[in-house]
LOKE-715783 format. One record per residue (C-alpha): residue number from 1; residue in one letter; x, y, z. Coordinates in steps of 0.1 Angstrom, whole numbers. Layout:
REC     k   r      xx      yy      zz
REC   NUM   A       X       Y       Z
...
***
This chain:
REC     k   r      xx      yy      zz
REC     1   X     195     -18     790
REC     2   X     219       8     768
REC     3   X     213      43     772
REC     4   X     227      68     746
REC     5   X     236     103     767
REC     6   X     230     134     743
REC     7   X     249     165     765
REC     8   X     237     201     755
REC     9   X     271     225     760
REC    10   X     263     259     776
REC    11   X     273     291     761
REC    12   X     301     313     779
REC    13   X     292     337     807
REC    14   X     313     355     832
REC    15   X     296     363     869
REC    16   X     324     373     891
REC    17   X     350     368     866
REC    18   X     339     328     867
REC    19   X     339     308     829
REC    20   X     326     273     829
REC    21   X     314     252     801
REC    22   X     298     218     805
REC    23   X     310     185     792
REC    24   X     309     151     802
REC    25   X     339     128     809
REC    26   X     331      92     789
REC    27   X     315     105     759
REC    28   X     277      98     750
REC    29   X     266      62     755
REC    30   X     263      46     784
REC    31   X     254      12     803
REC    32   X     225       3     821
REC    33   X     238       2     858
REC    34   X     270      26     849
REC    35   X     281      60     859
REC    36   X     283      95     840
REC    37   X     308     116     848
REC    38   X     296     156     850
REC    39   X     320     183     844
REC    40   X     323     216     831
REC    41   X     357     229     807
REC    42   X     360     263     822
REC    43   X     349     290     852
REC    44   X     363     286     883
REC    45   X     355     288     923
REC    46   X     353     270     957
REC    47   X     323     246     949
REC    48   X     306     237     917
REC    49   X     273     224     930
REC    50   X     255     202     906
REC    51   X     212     195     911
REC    52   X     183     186     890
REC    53   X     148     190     886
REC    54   X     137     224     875
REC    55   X     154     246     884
REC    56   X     192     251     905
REC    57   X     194     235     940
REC    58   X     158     217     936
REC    59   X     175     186     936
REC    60   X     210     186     951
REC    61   X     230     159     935
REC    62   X     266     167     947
REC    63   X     291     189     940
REC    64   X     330     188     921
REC    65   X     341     189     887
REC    66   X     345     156     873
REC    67   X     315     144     894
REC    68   X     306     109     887
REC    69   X     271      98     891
REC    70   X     251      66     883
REC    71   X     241      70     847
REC    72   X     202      78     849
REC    73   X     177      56     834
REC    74   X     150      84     816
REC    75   X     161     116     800
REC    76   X     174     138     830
REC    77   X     189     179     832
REC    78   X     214     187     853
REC    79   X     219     226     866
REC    80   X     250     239     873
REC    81   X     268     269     892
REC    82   X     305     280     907
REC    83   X     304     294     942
REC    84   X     335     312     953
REC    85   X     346     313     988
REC    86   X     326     344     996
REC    87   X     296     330     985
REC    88   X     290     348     955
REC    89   X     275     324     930
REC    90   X     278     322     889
REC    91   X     248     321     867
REC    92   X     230     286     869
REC    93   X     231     270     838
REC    94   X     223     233     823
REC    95   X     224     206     800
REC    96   X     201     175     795
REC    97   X     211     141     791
REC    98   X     190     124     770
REC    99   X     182      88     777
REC   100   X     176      67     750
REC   101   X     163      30     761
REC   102   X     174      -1     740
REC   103   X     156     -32     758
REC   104   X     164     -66     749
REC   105   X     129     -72     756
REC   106   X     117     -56     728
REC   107   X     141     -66     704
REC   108   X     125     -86     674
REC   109   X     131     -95     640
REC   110   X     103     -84     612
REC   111   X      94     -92     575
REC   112   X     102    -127     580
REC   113   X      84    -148     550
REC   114   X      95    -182     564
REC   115   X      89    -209     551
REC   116   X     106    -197     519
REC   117   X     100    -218     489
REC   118   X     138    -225     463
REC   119   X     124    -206     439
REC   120   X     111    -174     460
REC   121   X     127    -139     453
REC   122   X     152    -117     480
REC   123   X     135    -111     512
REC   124   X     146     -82     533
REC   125   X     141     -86     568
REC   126   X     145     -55     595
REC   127   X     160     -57     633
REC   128   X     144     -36     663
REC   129   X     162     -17     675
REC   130   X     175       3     649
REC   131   X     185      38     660
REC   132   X     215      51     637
REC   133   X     241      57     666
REC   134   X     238      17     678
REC   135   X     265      -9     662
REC   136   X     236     -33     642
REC   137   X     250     -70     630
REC   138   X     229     -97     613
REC   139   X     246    -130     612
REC   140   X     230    -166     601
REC   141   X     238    -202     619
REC   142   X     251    -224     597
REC   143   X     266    -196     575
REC   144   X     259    -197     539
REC   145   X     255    -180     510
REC   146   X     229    -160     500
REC   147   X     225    -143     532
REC   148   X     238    -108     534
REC   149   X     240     -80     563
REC   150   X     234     -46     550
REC   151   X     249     -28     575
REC   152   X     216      -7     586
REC   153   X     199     -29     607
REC   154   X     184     -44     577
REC   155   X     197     -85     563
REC   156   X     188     -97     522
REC   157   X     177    -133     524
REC   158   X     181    -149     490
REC   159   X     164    -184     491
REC   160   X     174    -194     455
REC   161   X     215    -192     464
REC   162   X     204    -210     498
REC   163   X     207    -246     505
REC   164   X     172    -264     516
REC   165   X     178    -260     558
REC   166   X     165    -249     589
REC   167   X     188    -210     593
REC   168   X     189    -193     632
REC   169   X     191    -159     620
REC   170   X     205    -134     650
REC   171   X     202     -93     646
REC   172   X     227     -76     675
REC   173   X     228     -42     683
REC   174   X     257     -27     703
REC   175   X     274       1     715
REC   176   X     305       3     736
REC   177   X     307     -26     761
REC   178   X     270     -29     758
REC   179   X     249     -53     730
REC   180   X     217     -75     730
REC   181   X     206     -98     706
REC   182   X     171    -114     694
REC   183   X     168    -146     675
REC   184   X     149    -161     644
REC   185   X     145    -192     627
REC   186   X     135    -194     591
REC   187   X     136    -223     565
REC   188   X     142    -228     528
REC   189   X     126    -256     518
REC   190   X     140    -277     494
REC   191   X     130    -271     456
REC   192   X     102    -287     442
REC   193   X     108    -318     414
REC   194   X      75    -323     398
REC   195   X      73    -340     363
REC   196   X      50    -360     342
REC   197   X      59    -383     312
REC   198   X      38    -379     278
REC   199   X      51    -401     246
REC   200   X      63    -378     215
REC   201   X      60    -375     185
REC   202   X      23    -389     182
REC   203   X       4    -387     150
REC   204   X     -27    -365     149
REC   205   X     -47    -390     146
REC   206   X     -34    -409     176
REC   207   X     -59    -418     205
REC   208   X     -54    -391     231
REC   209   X     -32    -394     258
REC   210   X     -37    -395     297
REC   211   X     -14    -378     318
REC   212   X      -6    -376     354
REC   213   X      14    -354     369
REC   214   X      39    -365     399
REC   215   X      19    -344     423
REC   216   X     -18    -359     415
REC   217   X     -42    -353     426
REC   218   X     -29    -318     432
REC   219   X     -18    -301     399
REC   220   X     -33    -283     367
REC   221   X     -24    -288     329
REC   222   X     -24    -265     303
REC   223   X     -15    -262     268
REC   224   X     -31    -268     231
REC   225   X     -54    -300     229
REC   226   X     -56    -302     267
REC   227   X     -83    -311     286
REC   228   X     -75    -304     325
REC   229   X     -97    -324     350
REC   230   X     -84    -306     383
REC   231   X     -72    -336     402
REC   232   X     -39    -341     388
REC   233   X     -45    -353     355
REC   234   X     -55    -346     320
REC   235   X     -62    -356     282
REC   236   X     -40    -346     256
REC   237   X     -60    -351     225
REC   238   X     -35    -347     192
REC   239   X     -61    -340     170
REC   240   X     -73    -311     189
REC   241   X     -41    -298     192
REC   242   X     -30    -296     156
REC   243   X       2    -308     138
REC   244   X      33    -290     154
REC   245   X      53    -286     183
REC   246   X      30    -279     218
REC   247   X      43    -273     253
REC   248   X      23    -293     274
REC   249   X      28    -274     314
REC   250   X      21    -290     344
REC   251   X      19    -265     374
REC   252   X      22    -277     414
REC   253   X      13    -252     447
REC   254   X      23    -272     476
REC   255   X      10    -261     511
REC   256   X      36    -237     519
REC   257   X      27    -218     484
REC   258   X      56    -227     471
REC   259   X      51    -229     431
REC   260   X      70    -252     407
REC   261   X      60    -260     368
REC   262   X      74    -285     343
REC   263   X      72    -283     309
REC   264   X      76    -312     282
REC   265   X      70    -304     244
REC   266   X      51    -326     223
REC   267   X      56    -330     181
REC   268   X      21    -340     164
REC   269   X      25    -353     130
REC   270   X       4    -346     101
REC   271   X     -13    -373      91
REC   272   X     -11    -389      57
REC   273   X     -36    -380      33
REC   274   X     -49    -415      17
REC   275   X     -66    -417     -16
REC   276   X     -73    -438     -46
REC   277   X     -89    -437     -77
REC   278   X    -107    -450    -102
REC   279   X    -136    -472     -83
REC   280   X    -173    -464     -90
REC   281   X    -199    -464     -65
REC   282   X    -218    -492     -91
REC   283   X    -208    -520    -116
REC   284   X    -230    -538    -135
REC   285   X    -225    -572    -141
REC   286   X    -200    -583    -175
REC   287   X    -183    -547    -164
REC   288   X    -148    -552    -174
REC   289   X    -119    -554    -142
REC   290   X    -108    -518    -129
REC   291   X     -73    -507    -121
REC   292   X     -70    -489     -86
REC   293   X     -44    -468     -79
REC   294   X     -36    -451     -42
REC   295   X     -23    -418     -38
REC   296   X       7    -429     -21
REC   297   X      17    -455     -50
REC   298   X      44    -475     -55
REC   299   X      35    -475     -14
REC   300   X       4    -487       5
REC   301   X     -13    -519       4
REC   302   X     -53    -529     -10
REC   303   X     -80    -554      11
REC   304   X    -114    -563       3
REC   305   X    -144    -576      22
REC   306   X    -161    -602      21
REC   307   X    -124    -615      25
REC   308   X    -142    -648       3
REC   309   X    -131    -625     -26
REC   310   X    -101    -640     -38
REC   311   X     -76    -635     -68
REC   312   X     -77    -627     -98
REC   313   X    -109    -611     -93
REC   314   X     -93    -589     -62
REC   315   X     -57    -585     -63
REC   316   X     -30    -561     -47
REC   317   X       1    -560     -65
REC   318   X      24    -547     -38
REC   319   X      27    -511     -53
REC   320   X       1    -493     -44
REC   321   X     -20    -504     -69
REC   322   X     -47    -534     -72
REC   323   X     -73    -548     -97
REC   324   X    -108    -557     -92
REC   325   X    -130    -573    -117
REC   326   X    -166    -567    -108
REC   327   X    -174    -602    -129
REC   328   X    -156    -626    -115
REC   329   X    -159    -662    -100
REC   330   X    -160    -650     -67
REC   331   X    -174    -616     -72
REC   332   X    -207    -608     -90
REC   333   X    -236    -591     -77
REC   334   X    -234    -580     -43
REC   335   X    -213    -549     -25
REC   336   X    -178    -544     -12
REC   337   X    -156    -525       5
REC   338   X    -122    -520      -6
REC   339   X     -97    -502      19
REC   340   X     -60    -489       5
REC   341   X     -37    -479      38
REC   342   X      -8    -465      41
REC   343   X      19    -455      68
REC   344   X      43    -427      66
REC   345   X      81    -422      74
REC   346   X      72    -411     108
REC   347   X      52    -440     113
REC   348   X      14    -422     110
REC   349   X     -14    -444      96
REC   350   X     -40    -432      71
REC   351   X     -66    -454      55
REC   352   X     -94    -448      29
REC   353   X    -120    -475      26
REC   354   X    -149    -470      -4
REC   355   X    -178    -490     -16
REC   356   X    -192    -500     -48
REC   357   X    -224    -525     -54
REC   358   X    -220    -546     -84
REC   359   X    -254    -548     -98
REC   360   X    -269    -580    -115
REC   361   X    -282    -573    -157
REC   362   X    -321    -574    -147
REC   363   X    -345    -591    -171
REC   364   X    -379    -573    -173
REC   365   X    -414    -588    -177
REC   366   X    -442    -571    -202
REC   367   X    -472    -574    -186
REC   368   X    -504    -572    -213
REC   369   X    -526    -594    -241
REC   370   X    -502    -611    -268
REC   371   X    -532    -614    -291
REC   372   X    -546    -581    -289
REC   373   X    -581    -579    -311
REC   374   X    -574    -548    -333
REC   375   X    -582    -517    -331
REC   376   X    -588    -523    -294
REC   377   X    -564    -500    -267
REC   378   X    -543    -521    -244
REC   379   X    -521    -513    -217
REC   380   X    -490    -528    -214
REC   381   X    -469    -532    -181
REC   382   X    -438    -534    -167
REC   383   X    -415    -529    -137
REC   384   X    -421    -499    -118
REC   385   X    -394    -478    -102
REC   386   X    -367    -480    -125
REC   387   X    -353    -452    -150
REC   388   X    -351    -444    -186
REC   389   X    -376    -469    -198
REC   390   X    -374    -474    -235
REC   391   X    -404    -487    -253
REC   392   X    -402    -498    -287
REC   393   X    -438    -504    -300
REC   394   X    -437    -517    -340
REC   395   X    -455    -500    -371
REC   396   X    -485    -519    -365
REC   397   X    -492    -500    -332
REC   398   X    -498    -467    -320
REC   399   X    -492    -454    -288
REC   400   X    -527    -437    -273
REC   401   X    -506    -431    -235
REC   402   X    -474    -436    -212
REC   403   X    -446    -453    -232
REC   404   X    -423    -421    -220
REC   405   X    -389    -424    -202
REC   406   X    -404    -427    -170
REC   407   X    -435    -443    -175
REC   408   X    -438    -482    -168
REC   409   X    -472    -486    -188
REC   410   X    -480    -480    -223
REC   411   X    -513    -479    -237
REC   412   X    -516    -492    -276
REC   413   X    -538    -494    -307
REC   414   X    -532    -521    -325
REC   415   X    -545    -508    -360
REC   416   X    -525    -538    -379
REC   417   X    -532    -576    -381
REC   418   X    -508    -602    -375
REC   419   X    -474    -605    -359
REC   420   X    -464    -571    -338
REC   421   X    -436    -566    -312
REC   422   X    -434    -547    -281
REC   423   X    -399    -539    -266
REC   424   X    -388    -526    -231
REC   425   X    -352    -522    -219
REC   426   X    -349    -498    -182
REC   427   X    -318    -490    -160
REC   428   X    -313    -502    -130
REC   429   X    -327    -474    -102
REC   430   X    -294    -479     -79
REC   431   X    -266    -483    -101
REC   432   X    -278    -479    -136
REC   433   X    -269    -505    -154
REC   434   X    -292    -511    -187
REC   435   X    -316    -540    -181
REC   436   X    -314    -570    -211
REC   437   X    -343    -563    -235
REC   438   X    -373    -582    -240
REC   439   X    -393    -585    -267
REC   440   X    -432    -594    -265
REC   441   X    -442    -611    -298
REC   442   X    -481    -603    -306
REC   443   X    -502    -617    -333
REC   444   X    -533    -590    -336
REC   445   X    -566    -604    -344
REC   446   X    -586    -592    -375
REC   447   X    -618    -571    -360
REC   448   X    -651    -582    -377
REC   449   X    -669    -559    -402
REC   450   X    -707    -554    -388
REC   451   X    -732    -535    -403
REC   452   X    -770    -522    -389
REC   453   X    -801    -522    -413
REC   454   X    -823    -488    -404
REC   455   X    -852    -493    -386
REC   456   X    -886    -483    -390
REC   457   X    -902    -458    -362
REC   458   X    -933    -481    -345
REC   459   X    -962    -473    -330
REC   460   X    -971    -477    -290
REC   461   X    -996    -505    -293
REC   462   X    -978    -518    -322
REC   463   X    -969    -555    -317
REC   464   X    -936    -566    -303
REC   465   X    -908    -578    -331
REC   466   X    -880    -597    -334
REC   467   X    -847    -581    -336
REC   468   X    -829    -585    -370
REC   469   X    -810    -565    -398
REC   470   X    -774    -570    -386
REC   471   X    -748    -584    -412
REC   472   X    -714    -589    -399
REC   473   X    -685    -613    -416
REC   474   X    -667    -636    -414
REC   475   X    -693    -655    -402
REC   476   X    -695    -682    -376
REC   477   X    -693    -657    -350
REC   478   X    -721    -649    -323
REC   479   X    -748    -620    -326
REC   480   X    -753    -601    -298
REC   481   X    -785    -574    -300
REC   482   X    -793    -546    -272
REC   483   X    -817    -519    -266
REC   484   X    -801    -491    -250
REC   485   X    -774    -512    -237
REC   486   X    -801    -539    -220
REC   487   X    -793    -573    -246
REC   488   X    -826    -585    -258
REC   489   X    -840    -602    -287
REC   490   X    -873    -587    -288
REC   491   X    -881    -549    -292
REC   492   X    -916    -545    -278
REC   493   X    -930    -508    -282
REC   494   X    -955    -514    -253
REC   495   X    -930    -524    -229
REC   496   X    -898    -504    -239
REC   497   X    -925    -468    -242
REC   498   X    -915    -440    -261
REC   499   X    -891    -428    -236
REC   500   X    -863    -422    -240
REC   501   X    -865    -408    -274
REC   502   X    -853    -419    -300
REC   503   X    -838    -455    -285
REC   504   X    -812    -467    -296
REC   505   X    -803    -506    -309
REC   506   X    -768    -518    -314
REC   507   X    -756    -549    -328
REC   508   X    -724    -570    -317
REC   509   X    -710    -596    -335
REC   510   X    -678    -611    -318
REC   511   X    -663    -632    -343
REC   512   X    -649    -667    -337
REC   513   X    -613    -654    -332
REC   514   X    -628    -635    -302
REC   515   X    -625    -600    -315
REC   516   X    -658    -581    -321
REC   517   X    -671    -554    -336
REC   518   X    -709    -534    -337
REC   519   X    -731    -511    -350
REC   520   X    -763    -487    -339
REC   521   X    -795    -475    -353
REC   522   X    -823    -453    -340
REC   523   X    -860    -462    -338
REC   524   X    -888    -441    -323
REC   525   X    -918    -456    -302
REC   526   X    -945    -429    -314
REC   527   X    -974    -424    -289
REC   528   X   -1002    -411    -314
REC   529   X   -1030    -407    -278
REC   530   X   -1001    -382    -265
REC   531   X   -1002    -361    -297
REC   532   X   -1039    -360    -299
REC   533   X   -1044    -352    -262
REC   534   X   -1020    -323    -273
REC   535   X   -1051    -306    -293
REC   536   X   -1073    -279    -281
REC   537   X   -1112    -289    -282
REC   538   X   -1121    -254    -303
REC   539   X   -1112    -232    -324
REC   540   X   -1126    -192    -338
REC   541   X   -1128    -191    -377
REC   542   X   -1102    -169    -395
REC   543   X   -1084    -172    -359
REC   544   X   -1049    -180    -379
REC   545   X   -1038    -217    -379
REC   546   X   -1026    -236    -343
***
């Protein structure tokens, strides 16, 4: 153990003409198991008697000038006084010697951040003991740089200018003779290599990527178009990300905290933008060959499907361009998909397919009687669901309904005998192409004149007659007679009544070309026991009439 001795000096006095000051022989500091030396500077006499405790004489230690003592372990004062040879005595006065321990025991080392990672900043450690009259050394085994003393019980460990090692660090204090050291170990480990590998450039519209990082599954990535999955790996995705240059950082913590990123940059290319022209969602059939042209002409290349399609109906001429005739041998009705692609100076892909239909020339039907009596209304048909129907109906007809733009009916008069025509052309409902048009060729039957005689009105009991008085031409035909729409040849009051009133009788003649014609005439069944029963059975003269 080191002790550092503080002496306090006494102040001048004279007692019987004696001066004395205190002092001590060997300075202030002291070893454990040593000796102090006490003296005083000035006074005089026989004896100087020395003593401690709490007063003079409590303790006697000895007596002399230059009185050497072992050095005391705890803070001690020591009195002092001169005694001549008569006895007579100065005044006692003292000093302390303070005792300050330094114990190897409780030496120690603090602020030690061991294990220290390459990349960690200065450290500053601090030795115990560190009282400011002590000698204080830090020194490091195997030297090295990076490692500094500071001269106040205090060392700088810089772990980035160290080499990866295990270090015995060693903190001494000292004074004199006297010294005691304390020990530390501390390590810089060596610096972290992580890394992952990630192919650039990439297009944007590249399939994304999968990266692993050297320290998987431990490890995070971050950066644009990243998707982390917390084990190590990731997705880059370069359509996410964007055309450009990214920094793609992979970050490692290894179980000593020790920290270390990597960083790799990735270009993303643009890619192309692929076009052509000049194809149509629909061709009919007979459509003349088109001329396609890309947007990256005299570069890029044409394909269609089905691949049956051969030239000249599908051909690429090797500059961007290609021709497609929607007529050909091996084209015709049916749809295809034409794709132009291209590939840029950085080696990017970009692709356009489209689709057209090439639609066959449709041939309608016309639906409805091609010898039409006249004068009757027919309704003509024809395919439903297509648009801009075009009916063409000739003088001899008139329209009564339909026959519009969207109608696929047409209802018609024929007021005119003999040859008519009904046209119809439509476009195709997906595609439009304009149908071929048809033609219906009538012949419209003469209608038969018929005429009605009037007939008498008849009485309820009157006997039943034969039907008669209708005149029709040309002849040959077949008469038809009815009595309010029941056919009968007979008209008998009794059974027909007088109800309803009058009844009416028509006559139909359908001549021998099958068209017909007819006409009506009244008669009244009178029921004279009704109108008599209506009378009153008397009457008062000069009443008025009833």
């Amino acid at each position: 153990m080191n002790f550092r001795i503080s002496t306090h000096y006494a102040r001048n006095f004279f007692i019987a003409s004696l001066l004395f000051v205190f002092t001590t022989a060997f300075g202030q500091n002291f070893d454990q198991g040593g000796n102090i030396t006490l003296s005083v500077s000035d006074g005089s006499g026989a004896h100087l008697h020395w003593s401690t405790g709490n007063f003079c004489d409590e303790i006697i230690v000895g007596e002399g000038n230059n009185y050497t003592i072992p050095a005391p372990t705890t803070t001690t004062t020591y009195f002092a006084y001169w005694e001549d040879a008569s006895g007579c005595r100065s005044v006692c006065d003292n000093y302390a010697v303070v005792v300050y321990p330094v114990d190897a025991s409780g030496m120690d080392i603090t602020s030690i951040e061991s294990p220290y990672c390459k990349n960690d900043p200065n450290d500053d450690v601090f030795g115990i003991y560190n009282y400011g009259y002590l000698n204080k050394v830090f020194t490091l085994t195997p030297a090295s740089g990076g490692f500094s003393d500071n001269g106040d019980g205090s060392a700088t460990i810089s772990p980035t200018a160290m080499a990866q090692n295990t270090y015995i660090m060693t903190y001494t204090v000292s004074i004199d003779n006297c010294q005691h050291s304390t020990t530390a170990p501390f390590v810089i480990n060596p610096p972290l290599i992580i890394d992952f590998a990630i192919t650039t450039p990439v297009c944007s519209n590249a399939l994304p990527q999968l990266l692993t990082g050297s320290e998987a599954p431990e490890g995070h990535f971050s950066g644009p178009g990243i998707t982390d999955y917390g084990d190590g790996t990731a997705e880059f995705d370069p359509g996410a990300a964007g055309p450009g240059t990214h920094t793609i950082t992979y970050t490692y913590t290894d179980p000593d905290e020790c920290f270390a990123t990597v960083s790799h940059d990735v270009v993303v290319f643009d890619d192309p933008i692929v076009s052509f022209a000049t194809l149509n969602a629909h061709y009919c059939a007979g459509d003349p060959p088109v001329n396609l042209i890309g947007n990256q002409a005299p570069l890029g290349s044409f394909t269609i499907t089905p691949v049956t399609v051969i030239a000249p109906d599908f051909a690429d001429n090797g500059n961007g361009t290609a021709n497609f005739n929607p007529n050909g041998a091996t084209t015709g009705p049916g749809t295809y998909s034409i794709t132009y692609e291209y590939t840029d100076g950085n080696s990017c892909y970009g692709s356009e397919t489209q689709t057209t239909e090439v639609h066959a020339i449709l041939t309608p039907t016309i639906t409805g009687d091609a010898t039409p009596c006249q004068n009757i209304d027919l309704i003509y048909t024809t395919e439903a669901g297509m648009n801009n129907y075009n009916w063409v109906v000739s003088a001899g007809g008139t329209v009564v309904s339909g026959g519009t733009t969207s109608d696929n009916t047409i209802t018609i008069n024929w007021g005119s005998t003999g040859p008519q025509t009904l046209q119809i052309t439509y476009d195709n409902s997906n595609g439009g192409c304009t149908s071929n048009t048809v033609t219906l060729n009538l012949n419209v039957l003469a209608q038969p004149s018929a005429s009605l005689a009037p007939f008498s009105n008849v009485c309820l009991d009157d006997a039943a007659f034969l039907l008669s008085g209708g005149t029709a031409s040309p002849g040959g035909g077949t008469e038809i007679y009815d009595v309010d729409g029941v056919p009968t040849v007979i008209f008998d009051p009794s059974v027909i009544g007088s109800v309803p009133d009058p009844h009416v009788i028509t006559y139909t003649y359908i001549a021998p070309n099958g068209c017909q014609n007819s006409a009506s005439e009244n008669i009244r069944v009178l029921d004279l026991n009704a109108a008599v029963n209506s009378l009153d059975a008397s009457y008062c003269y000069l009443t008025g009439w009833k």
